[in-house]
Every structure is written in C-alpha cells, then in structure tokens.
C-alpha positions as CSV (number, residue, x, y, z in Angstrom):
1,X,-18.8,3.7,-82.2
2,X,-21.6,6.3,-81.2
3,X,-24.3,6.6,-82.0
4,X,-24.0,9.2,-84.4
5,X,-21.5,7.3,-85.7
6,X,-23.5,4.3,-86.4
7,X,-26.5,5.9,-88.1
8,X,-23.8,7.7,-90.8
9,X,-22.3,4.0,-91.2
10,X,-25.4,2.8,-91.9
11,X,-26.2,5.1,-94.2
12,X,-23.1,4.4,-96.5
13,X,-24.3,1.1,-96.0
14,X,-27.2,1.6,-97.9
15,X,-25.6,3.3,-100.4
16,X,-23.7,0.2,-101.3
17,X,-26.9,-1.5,-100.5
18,X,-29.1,0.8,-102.9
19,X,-26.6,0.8,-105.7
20,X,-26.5,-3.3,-106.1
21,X,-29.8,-4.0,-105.8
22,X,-30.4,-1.2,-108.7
23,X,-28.0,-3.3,-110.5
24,X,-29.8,-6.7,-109.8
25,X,-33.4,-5.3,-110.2
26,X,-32.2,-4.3,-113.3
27,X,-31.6,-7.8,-114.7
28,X,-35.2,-9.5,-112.7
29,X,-37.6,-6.6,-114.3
30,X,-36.7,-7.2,-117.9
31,X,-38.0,-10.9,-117.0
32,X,-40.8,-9.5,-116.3
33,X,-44.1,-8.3,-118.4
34,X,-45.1,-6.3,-115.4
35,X,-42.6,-4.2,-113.7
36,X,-45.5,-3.5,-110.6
37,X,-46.4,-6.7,-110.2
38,X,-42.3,-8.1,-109.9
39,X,-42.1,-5.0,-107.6
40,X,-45.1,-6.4,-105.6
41,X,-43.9,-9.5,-105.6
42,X,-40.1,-8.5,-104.1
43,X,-41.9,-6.0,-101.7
44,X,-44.0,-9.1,-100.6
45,X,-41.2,-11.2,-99.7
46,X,-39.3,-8.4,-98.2
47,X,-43.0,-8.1,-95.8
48,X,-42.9,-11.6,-95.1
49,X,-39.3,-11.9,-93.6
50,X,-39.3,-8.6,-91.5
51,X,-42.5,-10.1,-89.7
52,X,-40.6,-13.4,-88.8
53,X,-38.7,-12.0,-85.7
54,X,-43.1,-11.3,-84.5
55,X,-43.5,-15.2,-84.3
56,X,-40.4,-15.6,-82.4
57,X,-39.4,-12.9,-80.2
58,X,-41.2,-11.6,-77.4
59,X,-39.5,-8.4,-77.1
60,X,-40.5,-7.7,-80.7
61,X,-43.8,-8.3,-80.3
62,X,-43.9,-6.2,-77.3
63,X,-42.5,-3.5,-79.5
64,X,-45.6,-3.8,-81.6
65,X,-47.9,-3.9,-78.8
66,X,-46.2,-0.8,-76.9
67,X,-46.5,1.2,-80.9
68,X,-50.5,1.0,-81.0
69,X,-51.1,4.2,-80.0
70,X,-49.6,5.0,-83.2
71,X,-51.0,2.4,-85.8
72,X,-52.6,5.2,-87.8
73,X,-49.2,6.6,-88.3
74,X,-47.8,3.3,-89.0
75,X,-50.7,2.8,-91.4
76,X,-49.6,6.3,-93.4
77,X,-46.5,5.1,-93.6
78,X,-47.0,1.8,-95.5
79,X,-49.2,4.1,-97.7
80,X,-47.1,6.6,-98.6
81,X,-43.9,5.1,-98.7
82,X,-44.9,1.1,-99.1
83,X,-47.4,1.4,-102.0
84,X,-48.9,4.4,-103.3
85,X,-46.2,6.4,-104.3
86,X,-45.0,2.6,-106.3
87,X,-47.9,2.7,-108.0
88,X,-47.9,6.6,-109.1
89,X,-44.4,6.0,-109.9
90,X,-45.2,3.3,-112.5
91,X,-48.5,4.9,-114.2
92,X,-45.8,8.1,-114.2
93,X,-43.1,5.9,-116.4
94,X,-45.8,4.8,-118.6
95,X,-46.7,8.1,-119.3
96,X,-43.3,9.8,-119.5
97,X,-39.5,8.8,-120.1
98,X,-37.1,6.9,-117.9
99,X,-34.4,10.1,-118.0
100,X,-37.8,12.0,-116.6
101,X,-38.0,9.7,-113.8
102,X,-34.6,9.9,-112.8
103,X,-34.6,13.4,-112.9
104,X,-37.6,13.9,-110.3
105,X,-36.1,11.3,-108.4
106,X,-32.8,12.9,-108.1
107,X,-35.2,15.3,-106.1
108,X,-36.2,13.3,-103.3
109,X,-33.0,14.1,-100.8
110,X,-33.2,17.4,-101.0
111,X,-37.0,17.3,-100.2
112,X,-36.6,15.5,-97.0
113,X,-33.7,17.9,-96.2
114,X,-36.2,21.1,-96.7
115,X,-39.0,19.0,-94.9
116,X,-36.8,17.9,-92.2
117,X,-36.3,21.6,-91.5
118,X,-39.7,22.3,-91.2
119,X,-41.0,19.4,-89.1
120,X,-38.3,17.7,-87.2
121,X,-36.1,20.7,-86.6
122,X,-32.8,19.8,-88.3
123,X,-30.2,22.7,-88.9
124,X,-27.4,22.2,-90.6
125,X,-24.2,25.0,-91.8
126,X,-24.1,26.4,-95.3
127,X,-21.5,23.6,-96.2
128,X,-24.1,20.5,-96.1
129,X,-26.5,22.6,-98.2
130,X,-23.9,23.1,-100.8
131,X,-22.9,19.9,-100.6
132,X,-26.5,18.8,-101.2
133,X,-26.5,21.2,-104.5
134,X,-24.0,19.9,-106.0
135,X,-24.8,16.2,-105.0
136,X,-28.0,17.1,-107.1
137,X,-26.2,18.5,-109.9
138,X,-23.5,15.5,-110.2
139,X,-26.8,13.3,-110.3
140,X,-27.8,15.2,-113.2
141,X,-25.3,15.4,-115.0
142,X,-24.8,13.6,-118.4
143,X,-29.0,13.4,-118.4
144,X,-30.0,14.5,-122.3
145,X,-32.1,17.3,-121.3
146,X,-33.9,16.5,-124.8
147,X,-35.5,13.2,-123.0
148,X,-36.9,15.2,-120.2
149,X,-40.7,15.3,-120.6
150,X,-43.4,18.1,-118.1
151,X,-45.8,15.9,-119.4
152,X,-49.3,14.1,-117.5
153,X,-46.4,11.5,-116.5
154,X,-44.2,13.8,-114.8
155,X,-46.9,14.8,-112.2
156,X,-47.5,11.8,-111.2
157,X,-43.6,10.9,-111.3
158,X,-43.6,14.4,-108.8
159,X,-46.1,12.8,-106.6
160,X,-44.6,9.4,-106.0
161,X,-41.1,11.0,-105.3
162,X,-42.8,13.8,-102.8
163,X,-44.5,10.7,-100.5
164,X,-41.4,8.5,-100.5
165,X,-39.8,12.3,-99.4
166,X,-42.8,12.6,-96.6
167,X,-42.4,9.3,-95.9
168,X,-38.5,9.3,-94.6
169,X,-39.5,12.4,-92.6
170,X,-42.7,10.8,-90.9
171,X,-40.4,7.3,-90.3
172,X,-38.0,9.6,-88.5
173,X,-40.5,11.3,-85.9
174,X,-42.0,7.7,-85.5
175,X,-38.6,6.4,-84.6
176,X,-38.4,8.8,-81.7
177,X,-41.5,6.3,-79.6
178,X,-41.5,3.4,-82.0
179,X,-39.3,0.3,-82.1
180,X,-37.1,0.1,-85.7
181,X,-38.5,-3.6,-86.6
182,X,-42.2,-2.4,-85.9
183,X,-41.8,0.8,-88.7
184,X,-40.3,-1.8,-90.9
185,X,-42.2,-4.4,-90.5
186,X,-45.3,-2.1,-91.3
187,X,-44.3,-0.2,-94.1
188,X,-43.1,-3.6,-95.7
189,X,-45.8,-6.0,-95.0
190,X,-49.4,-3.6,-95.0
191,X,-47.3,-1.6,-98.0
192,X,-46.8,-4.3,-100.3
193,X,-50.4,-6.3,-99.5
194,X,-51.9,-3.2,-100.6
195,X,-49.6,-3.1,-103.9
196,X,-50.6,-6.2,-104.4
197,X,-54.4,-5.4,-104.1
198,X,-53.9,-2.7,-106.5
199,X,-52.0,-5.3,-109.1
200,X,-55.2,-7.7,-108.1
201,X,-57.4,-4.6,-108.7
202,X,-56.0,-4.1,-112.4
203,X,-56.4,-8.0,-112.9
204,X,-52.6,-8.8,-113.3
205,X,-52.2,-10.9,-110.2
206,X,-53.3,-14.3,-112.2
207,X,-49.8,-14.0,-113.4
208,X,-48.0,-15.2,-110.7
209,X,-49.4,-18.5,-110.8
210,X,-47.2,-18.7,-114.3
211,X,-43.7,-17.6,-112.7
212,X,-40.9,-19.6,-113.8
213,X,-38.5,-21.0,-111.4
214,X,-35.9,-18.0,-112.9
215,X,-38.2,-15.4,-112.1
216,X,-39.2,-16.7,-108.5
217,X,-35.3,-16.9,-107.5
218,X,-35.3,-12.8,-109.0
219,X,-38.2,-12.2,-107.2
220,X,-36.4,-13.9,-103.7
221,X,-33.1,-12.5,-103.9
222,X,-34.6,-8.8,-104.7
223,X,-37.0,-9.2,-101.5
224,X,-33.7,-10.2,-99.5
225,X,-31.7,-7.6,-101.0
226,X,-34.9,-5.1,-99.8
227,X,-34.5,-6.1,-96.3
228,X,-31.0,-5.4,-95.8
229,X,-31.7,-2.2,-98.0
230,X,-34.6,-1.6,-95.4
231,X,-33.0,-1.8,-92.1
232,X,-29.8,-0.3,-93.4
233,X,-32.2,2.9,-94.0
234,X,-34.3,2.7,-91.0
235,X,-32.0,1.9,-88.6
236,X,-29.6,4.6,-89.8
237,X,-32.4,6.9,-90.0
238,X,-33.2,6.1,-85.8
239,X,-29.6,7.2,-85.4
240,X,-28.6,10.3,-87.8
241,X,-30.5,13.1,-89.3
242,X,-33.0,12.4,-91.9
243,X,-31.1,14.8,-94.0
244,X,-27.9,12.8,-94.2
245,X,-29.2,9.2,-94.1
246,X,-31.3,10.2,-97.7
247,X,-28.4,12.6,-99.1
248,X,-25.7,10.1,-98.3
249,X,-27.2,6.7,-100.3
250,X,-28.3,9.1,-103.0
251,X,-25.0,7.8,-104.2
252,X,-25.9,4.5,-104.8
253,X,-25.4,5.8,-108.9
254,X,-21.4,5.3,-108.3
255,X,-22.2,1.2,-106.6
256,X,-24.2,1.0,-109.7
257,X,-22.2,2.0,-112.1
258,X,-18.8,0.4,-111.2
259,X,-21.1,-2.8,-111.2
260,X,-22.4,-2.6,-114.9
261,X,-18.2,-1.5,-115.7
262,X,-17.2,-4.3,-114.3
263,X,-19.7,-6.7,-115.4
264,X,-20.3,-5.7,-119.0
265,X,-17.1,-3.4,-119.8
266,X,-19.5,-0.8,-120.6
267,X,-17.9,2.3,-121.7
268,X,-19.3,5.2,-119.6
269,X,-19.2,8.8,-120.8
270,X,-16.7,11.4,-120.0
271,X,-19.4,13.6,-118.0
272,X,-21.0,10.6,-116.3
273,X,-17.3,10.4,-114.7
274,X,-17.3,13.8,-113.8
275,X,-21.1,13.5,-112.1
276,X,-20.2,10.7,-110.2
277,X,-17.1,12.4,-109.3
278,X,-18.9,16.1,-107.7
279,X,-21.2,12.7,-106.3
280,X,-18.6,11.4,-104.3
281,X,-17.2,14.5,-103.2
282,X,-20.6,15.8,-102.4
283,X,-21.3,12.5,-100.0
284,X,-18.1,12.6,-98.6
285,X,-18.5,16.2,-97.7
286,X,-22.2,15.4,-96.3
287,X,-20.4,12.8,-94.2
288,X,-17.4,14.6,-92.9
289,X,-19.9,18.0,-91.9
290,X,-22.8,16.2,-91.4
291,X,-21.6,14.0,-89.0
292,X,-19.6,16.6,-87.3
293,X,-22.5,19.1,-86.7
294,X,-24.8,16.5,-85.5
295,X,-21.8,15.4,-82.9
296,X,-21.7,18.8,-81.5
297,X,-25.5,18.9,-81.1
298,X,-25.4,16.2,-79.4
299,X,-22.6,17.0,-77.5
300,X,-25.1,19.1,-74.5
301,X,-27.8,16.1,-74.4
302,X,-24.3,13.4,-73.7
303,X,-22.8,15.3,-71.2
C-alpha cells in the first residue's frame, strides 16, 4: 500500500477510532463532577504512554534530539491543540448549549481545509469541496436550530474549535522535518501538564486524590483509547492531506451512533438517518477524489 494509501487508511481509522471513544467518554464524564479535570486526567495518561517509547528506544529519542530546532513549534502545538483550546472549549459549554458546541465544532474540517490552502498549499477539484459542504450539512442536520445560542459561550466555543483547526495545519508542516512520535509525544504530555495546571490553577485538582477505582479504570481506558486516536490522526496526517485526514474522521457521528443503537436500542430520528447518510456519502466521496487527486500529485515526485 502507498503511501497515500496508508495515510487515507488511517484516517478512516480514526474515524472508527473518534466515534467509540465519543461513545465511551460519554459514559466516564457523567462519573465525573468535572468534565476538565476527567479530560485532564485521560489527556494525562494518554502523555505518559506516548513518552514510554523515549526511555527505551534510541532512535526515538534521537528523533527528539534531531526536532530541537523546532521545540517552540512543538511548544505551540501542545498549546493550541493539547490545552488551551480544552479549556476555552469547556468555559464555552458552560456558558452556552451542547447543540451550540456541536454546531461550531462541525466547523473545524472545513477550517483546516481553507487553512491548508493558504499555508501548506493543498489544491483539491470542485468535487472534494462539495463533498466537504455537504459533509457539513449532514453533520447538521437534525440539530434544533432553537438550542443554538451567539451568546459570550459561543466565542469562546469559536476559539477552541479555530486552534484545534490551526493546530492540524501547524502538526502537518511540522511533520515534513519532525519525527510522528516526537509531535505526539509533545502535544500529549506538555498539553495535558498544562491542563492540568490550569485545573490546579482553579483549585479542582484535590479531587483526584478521591477517585474511585470506577473512575480510574474510565480515566485509563479513555487515555488508551486517545493514543490510538492520536497516532491514527498523526500518522495519517504525515501521509495525506490535512484536508482529508480531518474531513474524513469528521464521520466518527455514524461509529457513534450505531454504538448507542446497538447498545441502548435507542430510536434515532428520521433526519438523523438522512444526515448520517449525505455523511457517509460525503466521506466516501472525500476518499474516492481525495485520494485520487493526491495520487496524481504525487505521481511527478514518484517517478
């Protein structure tokens, strides 16, 4: 499989990835009076275990020695996509509505698809670009427009979405000179100790010293399910477009929602089906396009 290949494997991957560990955090935050501090927590872990391979493998550690020249950039990238944009995110919830959040959300592939234009250079034919429209409106559809709040809580919501967006791009021109584990590794372990300053900061850290054994096994299969949701995104993103390695695990919403079906017999509405329908067809079209465009860019550089 080329490379090409790989990275839009990958990127499903993540999808399926993405859409059970919404499923799974969904059950360990509601055991939890803080949904920053369990995210802090998972985030922590999920740190821990990507710098392992540092204690044990020489080549990786050469990887992080070879990346100094670019620790700033490795330092922006654990702020604005491994803590700041958490926190904003969270402060924006309180202050809004869920259906808002998801909404702005929704957003965040299409940013990194206009920024990935302007600073990495990606060009793509008309049919991606509609593909990404209606990937966004399948996503939106069924959302009660009524809950939908342009409130104090949706500018921050905007913010956190628009640095996880900046983020992707800035991972992907870091990728170019950088080895995968180092990006990871950073983002994960400096991001989450500075969430979990920010929790300390706000006084809620004393908490953890109360976790039950329940919410310490949450707290260690979300941080494992983050690393394979990590690399699955990173990796993919060293190997295909930024464009199509956010646009294609955007739907993680049909993973998700076959889960709760399946699990709870939850009846889902009539124009959910038909969102995560245009969803699918929209990814599958990404894919199928996508991959096909980037192959024949590629084509001159192989040959």
């Amino acid at each position: 499989m080329r490379g090409t290949a790989r990275g839009y494997a990958l990127a499903v991957a993540n999808m399926v990835v993405s859409g059970a560990a919404v499923y799974v955090n969904s059950l360990g935050v509601k055991l939890f009076d803080d949904s920053t501090l369990y995210t802090a927590l998972k985030n922590f872990v999920a740190g821990l275990l990507l710098l392992a391979p540092f204690a044990f493998s020489a080549r990786a550690r050469a990887g992080l020695v070879a990346a100094a020249p670019r620790r700033v950039l490795l330092a922006v990238v654990a702020l604005i996509g491994g803590s700041v944009p958490y926190a904003l995110y969270f402060r924006g919830l309180q202050l809004s509505t869920p259906v808002t959040g998801a909404l702005i959300d929704h957003l965040q592939f299409l940013l990194v698809a206009i920024f990935a234009v302007g600073f990495l250079g990606e060009r793509f034919g008309a049919g991606v670009w509609v593909a990404l429209a209606v990937l966004l409106a399948g996503l939106s559809l069924g959302i009660s427009v009524s809950a939908v709040r342009l409130d104090a809580g949706a500018i921050y919501l905007a913010a956190a979405t628009l640095l996880f967006a900046a983020d992707f791009v800035l991972m992907k021109y870091l990728l170019r000179s950088v080895a995968p584990l180092t990006v990871m590794a950073a983002k994960m372990s400096l991001g989450s100790l500075l969430l979990l300053a920010w929790v300390a900061v706000n006084g809620r850290l004393g908490a953890v010293a109360g976790l039950s054994l329940l919410q310490g096994g949450f707290v260690a299969v979300t941080g494992l399910i983050l690393v394979l949701f990590t690399a699955t995104s990173v990796l993919g993103l060293r190997l295909a477009s930024a464009t199509a390695v956010t646009a294609i695990p955007a739907g993680a919403p049909l993973i998700t929602t076959i889960l709760v079906v399946i699990s709870r017999s939850t009846v889902v509405a009539p124009a959910r089906w038909l969102g995560l329908a245009l969803v699918l067809l929209a990814v599958t079209a990404v894919i199928v396009l996508g991959s096909r465009q980037e192959r024949r860019a590629r084509a001159p550089e192989d040959a």
